[in-house]
PDB file of N, CA, C and O in Angstrom:
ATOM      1  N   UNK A   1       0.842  -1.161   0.000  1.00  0.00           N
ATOM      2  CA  UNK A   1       0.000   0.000   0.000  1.00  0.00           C
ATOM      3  C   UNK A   1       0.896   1.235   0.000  1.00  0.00           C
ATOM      4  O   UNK A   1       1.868   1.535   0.693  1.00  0.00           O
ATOM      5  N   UNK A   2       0.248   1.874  -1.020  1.00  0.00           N
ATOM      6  CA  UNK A   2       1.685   3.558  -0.791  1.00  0.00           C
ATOM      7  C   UNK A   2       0.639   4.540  -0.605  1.00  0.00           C
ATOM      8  O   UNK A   2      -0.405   4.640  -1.249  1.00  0.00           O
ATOM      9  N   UNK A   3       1.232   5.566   0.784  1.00  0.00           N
ATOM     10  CA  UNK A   3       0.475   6.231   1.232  1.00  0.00           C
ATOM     11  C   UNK A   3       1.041   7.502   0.945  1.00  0.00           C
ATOM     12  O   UNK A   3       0.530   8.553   1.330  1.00  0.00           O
ATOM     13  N   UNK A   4       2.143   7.428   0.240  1.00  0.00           N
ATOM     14  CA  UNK A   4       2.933   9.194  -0.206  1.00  0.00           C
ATOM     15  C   UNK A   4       1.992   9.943  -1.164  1.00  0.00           C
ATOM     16  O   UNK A   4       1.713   9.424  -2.245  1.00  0.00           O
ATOM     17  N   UNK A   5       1.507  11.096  -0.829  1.00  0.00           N
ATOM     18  CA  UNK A   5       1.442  11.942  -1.658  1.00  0.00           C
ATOM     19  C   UNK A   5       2.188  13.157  -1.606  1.00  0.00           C
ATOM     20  O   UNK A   5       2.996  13.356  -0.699  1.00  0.00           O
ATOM     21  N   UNK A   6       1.946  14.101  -2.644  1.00  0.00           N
ATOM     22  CA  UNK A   6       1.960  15.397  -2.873  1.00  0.00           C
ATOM     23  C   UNK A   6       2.154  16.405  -1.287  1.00  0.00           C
ATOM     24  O   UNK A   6       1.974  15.834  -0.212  1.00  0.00           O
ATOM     25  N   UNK A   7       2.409  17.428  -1.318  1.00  0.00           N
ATOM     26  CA  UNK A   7       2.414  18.502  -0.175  1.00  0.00           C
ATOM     27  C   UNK A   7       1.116  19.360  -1.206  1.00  0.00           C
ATOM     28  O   UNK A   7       0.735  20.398  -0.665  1.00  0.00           O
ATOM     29  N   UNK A   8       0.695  19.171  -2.045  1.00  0.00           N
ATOM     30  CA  UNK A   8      -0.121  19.943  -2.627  1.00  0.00           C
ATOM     31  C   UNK A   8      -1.687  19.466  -2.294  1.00  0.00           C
ATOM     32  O   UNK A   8      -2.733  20.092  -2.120  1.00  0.00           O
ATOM     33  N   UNK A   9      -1.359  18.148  -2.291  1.00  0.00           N
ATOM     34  CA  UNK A   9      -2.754  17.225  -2.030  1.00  0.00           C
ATOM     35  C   UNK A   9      -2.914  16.596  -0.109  1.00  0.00           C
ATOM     36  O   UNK A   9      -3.691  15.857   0.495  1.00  0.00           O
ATOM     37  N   UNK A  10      -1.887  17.280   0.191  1.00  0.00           N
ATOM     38  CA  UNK A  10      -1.874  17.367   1.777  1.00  0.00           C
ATOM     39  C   UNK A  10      -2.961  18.233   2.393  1.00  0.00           C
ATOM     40  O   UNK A  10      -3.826  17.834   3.173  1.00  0.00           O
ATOM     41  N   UNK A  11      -2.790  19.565   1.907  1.00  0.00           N
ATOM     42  CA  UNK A  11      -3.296  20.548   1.807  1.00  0.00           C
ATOM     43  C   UNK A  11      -4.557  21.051   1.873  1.00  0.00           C
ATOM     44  O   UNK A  11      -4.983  21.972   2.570  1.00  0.00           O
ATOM     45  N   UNK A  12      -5.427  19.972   0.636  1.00  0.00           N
ATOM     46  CA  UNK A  12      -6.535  20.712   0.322  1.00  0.00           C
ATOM     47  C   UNK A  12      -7.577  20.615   1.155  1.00  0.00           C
ATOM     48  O   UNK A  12      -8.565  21.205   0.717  1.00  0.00           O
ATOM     49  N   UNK A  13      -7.742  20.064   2.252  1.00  0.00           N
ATOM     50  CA  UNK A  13      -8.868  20.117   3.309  1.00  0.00           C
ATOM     51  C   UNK A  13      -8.689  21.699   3.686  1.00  0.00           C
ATOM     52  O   UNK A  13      -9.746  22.328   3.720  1.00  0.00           O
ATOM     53  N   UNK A  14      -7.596  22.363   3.949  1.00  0.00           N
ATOM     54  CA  UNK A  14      -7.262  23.097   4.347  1.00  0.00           C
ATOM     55  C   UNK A  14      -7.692  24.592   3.844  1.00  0.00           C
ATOM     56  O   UNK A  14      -7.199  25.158   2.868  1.00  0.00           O
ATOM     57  N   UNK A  15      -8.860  25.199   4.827  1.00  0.00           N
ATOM     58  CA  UNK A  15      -9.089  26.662   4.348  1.00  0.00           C
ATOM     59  C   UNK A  15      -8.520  27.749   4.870  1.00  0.00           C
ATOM     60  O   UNK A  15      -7.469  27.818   5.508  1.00  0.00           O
ATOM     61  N   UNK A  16      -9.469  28.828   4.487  1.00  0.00           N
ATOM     62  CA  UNK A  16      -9.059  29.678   5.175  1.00  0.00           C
ATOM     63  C   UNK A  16      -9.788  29.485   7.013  1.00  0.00           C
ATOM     64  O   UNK A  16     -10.982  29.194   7.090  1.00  0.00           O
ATOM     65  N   UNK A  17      -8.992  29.668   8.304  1.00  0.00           N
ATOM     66  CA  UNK A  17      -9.656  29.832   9.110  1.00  0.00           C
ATOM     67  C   UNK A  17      -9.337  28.546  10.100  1.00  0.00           C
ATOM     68  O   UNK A  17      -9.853  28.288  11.187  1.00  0.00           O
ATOM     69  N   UNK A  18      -8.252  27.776   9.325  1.00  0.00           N
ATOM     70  CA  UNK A  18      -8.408  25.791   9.835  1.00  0.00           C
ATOM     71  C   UNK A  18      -7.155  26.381  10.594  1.00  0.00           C
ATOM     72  O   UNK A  18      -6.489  27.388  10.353  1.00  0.00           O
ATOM     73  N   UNK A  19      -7.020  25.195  11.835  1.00  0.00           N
ATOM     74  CA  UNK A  19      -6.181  24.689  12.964  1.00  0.00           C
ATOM     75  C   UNK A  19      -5.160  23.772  12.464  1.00  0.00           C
ATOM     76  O   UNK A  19      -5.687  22.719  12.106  1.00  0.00           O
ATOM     77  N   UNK A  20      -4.087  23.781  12.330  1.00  0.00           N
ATOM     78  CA  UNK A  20      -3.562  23.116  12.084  1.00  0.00           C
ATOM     79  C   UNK A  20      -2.343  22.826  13.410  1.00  0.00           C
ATOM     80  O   UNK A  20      -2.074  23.772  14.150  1.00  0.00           O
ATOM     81  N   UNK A  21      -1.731  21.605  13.601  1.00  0.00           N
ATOM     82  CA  UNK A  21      -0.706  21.556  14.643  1.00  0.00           C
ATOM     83  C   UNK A  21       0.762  20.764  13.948  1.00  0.00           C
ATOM     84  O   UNK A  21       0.610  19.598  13.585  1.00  0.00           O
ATOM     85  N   UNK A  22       1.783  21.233  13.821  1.00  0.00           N
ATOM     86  CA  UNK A  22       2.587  21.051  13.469  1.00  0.00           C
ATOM     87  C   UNK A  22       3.911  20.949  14.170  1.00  0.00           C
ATOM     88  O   UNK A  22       4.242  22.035  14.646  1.00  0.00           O
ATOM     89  N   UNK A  23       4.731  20.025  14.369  1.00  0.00           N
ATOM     90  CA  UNK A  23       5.764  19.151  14.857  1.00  0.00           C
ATOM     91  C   UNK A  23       7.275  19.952  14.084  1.00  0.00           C
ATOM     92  O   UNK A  23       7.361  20.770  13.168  1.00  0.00           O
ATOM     93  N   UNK A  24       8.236  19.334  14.865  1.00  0.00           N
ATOM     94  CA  UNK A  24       9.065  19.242  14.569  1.00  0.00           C
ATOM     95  C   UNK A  24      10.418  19.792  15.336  1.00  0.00           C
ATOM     96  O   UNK A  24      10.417  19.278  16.455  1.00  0.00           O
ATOM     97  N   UNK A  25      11.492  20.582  15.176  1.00  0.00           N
ATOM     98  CA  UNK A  25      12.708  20.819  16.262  1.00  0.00           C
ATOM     99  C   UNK A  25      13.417  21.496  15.258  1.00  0.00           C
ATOM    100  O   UNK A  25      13.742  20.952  14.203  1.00  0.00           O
ATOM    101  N   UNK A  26      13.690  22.750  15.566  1.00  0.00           N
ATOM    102  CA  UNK A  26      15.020  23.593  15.166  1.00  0.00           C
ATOM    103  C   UNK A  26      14.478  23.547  13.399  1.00  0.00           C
ATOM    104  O   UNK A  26      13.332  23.618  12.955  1.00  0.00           O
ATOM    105  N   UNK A  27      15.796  23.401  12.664  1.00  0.00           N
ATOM    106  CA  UNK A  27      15.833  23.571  11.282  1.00  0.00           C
ATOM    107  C   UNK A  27      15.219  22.133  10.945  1.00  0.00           C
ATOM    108  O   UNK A  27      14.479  22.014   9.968  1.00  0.00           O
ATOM    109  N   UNK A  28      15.529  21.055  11.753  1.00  0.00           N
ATOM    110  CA  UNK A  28      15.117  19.389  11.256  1.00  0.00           C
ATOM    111  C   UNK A  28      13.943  19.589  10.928  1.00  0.00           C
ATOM    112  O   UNK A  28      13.691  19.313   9.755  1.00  0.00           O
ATOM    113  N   UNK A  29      13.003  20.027  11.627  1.00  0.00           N
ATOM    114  CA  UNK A  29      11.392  19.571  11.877  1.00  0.00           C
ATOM    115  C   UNK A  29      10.402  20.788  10.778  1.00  0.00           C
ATOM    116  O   UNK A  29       9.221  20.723  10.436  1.00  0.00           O
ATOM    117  N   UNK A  30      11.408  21.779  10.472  1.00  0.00           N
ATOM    118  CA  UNK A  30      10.353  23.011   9.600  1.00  0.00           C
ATOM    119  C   UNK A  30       9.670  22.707   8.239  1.00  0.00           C
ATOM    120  O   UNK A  30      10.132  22.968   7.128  1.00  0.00           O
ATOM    121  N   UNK A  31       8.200  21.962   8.594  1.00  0.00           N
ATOM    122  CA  UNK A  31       7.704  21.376   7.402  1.00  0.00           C
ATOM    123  C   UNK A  31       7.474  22.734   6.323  1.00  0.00           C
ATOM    124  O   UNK A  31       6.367  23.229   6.116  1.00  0.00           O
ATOM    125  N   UNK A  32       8.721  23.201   5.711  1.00  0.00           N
ATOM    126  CA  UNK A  32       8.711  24.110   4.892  1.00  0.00           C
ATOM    127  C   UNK A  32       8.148  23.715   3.647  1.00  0.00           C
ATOM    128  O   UNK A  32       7.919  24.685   2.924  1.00  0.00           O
ATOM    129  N   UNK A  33       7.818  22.491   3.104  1.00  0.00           N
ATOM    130  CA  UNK A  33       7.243  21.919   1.853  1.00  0.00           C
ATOM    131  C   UNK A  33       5.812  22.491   1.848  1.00  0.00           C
ATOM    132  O   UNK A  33       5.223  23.235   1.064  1.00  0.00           O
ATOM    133  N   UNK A  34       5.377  21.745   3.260  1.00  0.00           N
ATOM    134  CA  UNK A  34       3.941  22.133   3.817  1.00  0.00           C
ATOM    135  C   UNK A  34       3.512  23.636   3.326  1.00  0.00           C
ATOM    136  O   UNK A  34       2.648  24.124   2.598  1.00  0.00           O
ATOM    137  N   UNK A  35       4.756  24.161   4.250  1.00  0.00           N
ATOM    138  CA  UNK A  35       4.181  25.968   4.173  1.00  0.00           C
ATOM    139  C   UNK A  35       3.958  26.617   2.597  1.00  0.00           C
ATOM    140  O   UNK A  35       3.080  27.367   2.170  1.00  0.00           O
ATOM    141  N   UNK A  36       5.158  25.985   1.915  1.00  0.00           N
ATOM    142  CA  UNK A  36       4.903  26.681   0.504  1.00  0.00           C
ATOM    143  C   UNK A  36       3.277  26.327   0.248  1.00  0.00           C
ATOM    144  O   UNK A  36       2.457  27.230   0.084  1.00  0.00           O
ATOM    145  N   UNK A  37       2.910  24.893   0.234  1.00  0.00           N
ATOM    146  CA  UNK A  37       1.679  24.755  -0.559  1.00  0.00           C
ATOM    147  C   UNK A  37       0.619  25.125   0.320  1.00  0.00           C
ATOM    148  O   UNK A  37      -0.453  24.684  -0.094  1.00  0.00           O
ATOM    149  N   UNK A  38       0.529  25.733   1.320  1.00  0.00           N
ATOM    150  CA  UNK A  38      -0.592  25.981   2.100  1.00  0.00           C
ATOM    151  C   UNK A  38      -0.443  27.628   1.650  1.00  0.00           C
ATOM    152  O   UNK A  38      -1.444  28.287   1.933  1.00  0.00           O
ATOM    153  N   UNK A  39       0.762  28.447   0.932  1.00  0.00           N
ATOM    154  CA  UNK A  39       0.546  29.731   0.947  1.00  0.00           C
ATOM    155  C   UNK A  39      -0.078  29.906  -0.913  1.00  0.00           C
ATOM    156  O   UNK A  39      -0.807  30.763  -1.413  1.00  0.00           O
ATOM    157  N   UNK A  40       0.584  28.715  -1.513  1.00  0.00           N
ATOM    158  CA  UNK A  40      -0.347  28.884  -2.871  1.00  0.00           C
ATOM    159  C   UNK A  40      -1.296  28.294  -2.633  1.00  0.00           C
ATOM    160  O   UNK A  40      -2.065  28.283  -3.595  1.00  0.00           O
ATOM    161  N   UNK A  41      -1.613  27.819  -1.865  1.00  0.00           N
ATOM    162  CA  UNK A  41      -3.221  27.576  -1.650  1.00  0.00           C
ATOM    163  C   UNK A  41      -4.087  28.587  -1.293  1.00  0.00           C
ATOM    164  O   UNK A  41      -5.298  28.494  -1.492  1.00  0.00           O
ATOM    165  N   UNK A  42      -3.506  29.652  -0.724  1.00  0.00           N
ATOM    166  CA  UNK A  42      -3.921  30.628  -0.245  1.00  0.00           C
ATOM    167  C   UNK A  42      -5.016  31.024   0.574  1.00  0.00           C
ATOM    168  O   UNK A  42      -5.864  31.914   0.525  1.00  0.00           O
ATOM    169  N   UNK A  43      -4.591  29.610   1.733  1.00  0.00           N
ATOM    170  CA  UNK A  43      -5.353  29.634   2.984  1.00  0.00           C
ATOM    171  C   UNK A  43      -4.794  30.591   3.654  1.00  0.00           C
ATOM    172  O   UNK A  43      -3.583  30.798   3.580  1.00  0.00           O
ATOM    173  N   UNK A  44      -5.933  31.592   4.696  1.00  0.00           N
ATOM    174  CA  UNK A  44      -5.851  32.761   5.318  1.00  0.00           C
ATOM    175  C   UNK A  44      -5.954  32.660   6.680  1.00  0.00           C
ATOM    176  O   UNK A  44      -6.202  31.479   6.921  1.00  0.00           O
ATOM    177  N   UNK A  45      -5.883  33.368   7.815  1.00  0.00           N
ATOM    178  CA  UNK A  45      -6.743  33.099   8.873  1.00  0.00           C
ATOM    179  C   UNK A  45      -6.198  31.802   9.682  1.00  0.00           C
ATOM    180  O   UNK A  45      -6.901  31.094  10.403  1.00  0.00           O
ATOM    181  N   UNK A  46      -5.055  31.652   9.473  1.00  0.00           N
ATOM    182  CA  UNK A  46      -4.509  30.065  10.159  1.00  0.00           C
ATOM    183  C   UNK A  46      -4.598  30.037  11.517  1.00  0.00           C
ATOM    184  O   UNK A  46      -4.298  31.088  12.082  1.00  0.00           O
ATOM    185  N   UNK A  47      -5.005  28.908  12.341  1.00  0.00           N
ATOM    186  CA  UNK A  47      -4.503  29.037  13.523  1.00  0.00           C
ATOM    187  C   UNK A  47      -3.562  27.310  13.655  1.00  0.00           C
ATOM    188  O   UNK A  47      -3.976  26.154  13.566  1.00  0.00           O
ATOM    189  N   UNK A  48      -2.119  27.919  13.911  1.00  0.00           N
ATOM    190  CA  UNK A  48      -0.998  27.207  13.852  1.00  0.00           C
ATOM    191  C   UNK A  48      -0.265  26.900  15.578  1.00  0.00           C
ATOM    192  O   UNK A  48       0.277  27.681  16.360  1.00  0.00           O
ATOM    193  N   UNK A  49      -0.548  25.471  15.670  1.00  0.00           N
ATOM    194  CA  UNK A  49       0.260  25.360  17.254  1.00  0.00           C
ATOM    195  C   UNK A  49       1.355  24.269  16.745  1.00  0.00           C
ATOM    196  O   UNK A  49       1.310  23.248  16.059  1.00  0.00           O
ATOM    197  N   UNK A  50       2.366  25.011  17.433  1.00  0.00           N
ATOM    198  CA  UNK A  50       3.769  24.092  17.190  1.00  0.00           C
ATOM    199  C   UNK A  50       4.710  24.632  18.254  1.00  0.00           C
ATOM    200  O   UNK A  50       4.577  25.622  18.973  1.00  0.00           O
ATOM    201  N   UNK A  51       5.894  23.563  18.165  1.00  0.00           N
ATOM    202  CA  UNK A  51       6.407  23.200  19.444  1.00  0.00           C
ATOM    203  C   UNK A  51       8.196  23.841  19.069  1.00  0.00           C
ATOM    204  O   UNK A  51       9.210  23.684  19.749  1.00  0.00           O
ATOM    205  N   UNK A  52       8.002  24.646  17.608  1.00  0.00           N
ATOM    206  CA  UNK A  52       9.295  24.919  17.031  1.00  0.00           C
ATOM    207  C   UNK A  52       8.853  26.612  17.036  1.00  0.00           C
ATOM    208  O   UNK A  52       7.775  27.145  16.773  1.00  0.00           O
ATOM    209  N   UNK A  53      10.388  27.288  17.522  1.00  0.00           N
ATOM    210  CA  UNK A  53      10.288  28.732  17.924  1.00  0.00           C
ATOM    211  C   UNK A  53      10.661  29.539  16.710  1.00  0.00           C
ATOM    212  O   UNK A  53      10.642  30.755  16.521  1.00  0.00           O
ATOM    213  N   UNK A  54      11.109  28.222  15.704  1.00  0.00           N
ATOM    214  CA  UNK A  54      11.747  28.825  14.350  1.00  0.00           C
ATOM    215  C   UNK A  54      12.926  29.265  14.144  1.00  0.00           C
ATOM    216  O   UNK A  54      13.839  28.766  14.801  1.00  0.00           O
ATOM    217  N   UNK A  55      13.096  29.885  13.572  1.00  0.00           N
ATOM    218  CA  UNK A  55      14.896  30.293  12.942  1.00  0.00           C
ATOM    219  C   UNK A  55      15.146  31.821  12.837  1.00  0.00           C
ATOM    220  O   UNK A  55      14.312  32.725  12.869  1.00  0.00           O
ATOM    221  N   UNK A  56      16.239  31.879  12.729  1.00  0.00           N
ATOM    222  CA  UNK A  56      16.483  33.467  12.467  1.00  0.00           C
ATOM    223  C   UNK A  56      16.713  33.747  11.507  1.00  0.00           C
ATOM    224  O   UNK A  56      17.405  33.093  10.727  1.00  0.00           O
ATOM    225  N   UNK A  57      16.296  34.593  11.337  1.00  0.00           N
ATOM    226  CA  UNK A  57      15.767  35.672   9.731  1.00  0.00           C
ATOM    227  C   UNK A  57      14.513  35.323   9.704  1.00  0.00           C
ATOM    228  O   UNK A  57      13.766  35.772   8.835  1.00  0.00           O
TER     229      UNK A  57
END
């Protein structure tokens, strides 16, 4: 059974206004794939809980 998809087809439940909770540690864990396709998706209004403080710049 293959369960890989897309970061594009991850996504599409995803509106404007959705919860999302997201994982990860330092630079390892920054589902940056995620973020691109959730910003051409051009969901608005996020509410984002995660356990990463992010990076500088």
């Amino acid at each position: 059974m293959d369960k890989t998809c897309t970061a594009e087809s991850a996504v599409t439940a995803s509106s404007d206004g959705a919860s999302l909770a997201v994982g990860g540690f330092g630079l390892c864990g920054v589902p940056a794939t995620l973020i691109t396709a959730l910003r051409r998706r051009g969901a608005r209004d996020l509410k984002v809980v995660s356990n990463n403080c992010g990076v500088d710049d």
